[in-house]
C-alpha positions in Angstrom: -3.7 1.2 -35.5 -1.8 3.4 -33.8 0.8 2.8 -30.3 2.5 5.7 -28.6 4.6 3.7 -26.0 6.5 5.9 -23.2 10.7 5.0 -23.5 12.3 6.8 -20.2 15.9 7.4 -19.3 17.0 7.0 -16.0 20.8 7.4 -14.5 21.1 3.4 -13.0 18.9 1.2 -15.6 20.3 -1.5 -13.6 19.1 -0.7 -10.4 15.8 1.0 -11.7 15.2 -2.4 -13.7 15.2 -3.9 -10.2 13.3 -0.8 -8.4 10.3 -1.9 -10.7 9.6 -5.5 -10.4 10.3 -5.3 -6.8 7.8 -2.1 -5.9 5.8 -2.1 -9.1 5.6 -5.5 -9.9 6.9 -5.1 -13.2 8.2 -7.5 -15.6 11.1 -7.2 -17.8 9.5 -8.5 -21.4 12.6 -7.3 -23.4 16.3 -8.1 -21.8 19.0 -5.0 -21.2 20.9 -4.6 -24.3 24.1 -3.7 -22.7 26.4 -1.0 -24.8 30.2 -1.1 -25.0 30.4 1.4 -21.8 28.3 -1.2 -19.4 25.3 1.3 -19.6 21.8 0.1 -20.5 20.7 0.9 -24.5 17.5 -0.5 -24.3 15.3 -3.0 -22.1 11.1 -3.4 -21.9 9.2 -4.0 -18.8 5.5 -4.3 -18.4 2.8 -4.4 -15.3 -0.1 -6.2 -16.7 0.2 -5.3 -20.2 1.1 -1.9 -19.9 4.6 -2.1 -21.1 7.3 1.0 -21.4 11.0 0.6 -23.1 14.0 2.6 -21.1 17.5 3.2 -20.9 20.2 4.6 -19.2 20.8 8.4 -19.8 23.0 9.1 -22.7 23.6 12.6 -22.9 25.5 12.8 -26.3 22.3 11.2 -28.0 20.2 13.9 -26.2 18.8 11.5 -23.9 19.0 12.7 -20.3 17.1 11.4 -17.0 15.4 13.7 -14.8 16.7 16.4 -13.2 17.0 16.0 -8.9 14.6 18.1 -7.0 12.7 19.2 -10.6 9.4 19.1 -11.5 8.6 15.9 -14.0 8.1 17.2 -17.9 5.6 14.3 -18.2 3.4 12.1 -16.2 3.0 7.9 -16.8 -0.7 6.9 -15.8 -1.0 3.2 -15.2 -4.1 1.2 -13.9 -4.1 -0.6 -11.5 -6.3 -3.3 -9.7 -5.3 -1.6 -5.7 -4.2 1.7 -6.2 -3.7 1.5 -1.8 -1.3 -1.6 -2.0 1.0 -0.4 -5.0 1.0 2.9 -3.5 2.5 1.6 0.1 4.7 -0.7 -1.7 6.2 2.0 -3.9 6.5 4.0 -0.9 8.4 1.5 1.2 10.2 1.1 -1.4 12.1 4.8 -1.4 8.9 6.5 -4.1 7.6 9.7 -2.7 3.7 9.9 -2.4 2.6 13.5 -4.1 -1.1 12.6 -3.9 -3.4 10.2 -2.3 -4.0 7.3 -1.7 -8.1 8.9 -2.3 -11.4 8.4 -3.9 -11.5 10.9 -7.2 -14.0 11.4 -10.3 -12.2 8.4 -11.7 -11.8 5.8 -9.6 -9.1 5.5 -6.5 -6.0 7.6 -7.3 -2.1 8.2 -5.9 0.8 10.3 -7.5 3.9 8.4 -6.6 7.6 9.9 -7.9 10.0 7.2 -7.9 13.1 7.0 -7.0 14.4 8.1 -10.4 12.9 10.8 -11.0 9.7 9.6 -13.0 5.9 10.6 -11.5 3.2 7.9 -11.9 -0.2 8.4 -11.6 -1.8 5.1 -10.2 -5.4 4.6 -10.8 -7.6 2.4 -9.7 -11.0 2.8 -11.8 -14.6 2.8 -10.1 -16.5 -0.2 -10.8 -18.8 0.6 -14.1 
């Protein structure tokens, strides 16, 4: 079996590490591997089994965070149980809303960005 698991940079792990449990309820599953320079190599986080691994941008490894005021090269879709809550809290919590909260083909949907650069695409499925 197969697992493609996303692994983003940002430019403050630390703080970003705190952005998500606080506003996406995350939890951190792996702790920070802190490298010689005080940034962050590696940590995991999940929300609800949906887990990610990230680290601070390191440039000379070709690792970089976004780009201010660019367009994301990728989108993370997570599922969620109330897209409306997570969506205010995210929001409060510095994200900016791109899309929704609103009823689509799918279920409840919202397109947050967060604070780091990284654009999330919160669904909350239909009931079957």
């Amino acid at each position: 079996m197969s697992e493609l698991t996303p692994y983003i940079a940002v430019d403050d792990a630390p703080r970003a590490i705190d952005w998500y449990v606080e506003h996406l309820g995350a939890v951190v599953t792996y702790e920070p591997i802190v490298m010689p320079d005080g940034r962050i190599g590696h940590v995991e986080l999940e929300i609800d089994g949906a887990r990610w691994m990230m680290s601070d941008a390191h440039p000379e490894l070709n690792v970089e965070a976004p780009l201010p005021g660019r367009g994301a090269a990728i989108t993370l879709h997570l599922t969620v149980p109330d897209v409306d809550a997570l969506a205010e809290r995210a929001s409060n919590g510095g994200a900016l809303l791109d899309r929704g909260p609103e009823d689509g083909g799918i279920g409840r949907i919202a397109v947050i960005r967060d604070p780091f650069g990284h654009r999330w695409f919160l669904n909350q499925p239909a009931d079957g």
